[in-house]
C-alpha positions in Angstrom: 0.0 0.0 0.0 1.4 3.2 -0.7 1.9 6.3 1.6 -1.3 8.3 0.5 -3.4 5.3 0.9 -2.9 4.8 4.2 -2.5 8.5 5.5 -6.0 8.6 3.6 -7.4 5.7 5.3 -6.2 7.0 8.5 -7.7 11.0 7.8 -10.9 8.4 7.0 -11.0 6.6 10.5 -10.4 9.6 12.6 -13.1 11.5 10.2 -15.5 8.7 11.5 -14.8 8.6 14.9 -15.7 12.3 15.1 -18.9 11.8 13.7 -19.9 9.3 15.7 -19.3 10.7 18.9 -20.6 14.5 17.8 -24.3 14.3 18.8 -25.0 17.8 20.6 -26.5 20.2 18.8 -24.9 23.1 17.0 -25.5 26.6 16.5 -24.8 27.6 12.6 -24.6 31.1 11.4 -24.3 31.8 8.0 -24.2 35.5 6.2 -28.1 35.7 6.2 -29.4 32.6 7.9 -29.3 30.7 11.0 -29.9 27.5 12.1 -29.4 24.9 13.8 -28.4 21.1 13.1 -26.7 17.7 14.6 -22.8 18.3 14.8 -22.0 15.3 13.3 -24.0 16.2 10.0 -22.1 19.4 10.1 -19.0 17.9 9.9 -20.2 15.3 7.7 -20.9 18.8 5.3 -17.7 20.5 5.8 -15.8 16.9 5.4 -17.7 16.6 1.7 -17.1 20.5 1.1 -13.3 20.2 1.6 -13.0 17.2 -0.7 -14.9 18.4 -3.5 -12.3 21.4 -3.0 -9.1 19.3 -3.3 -10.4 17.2 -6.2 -11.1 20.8 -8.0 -7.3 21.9 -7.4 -6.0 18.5 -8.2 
């Protein structure tokens, strides 16, 4: 297995260990909304948002 694979599979582990533990409630404020959502599926967003931003600058 090469070095990227497993530092991948490794960022993937941690990644899910976070959003299984994150089950308060959180508080999200954007420019002209508010609400107000499980952690974990706000991670789980911001997760998918930074991926689809490295596979665009790949």
């Amino acid at each position: 297995m090469s070095r990227n694979v497993v530092i991948a599979l490794i960022l993937i582990a941690l990644s899910v260990i976070v959003l299984v533990f994150s089950r308060d409630q959180v508080g999200v404020s954007l420019v002209f909304y508010q609400f107000r959502a499980l952690a974990s599926l706000v991670y789980l967003g911001f997760i998918a948002l930074g991926v689809v931003i490295g596979i665009l600058l790949k």
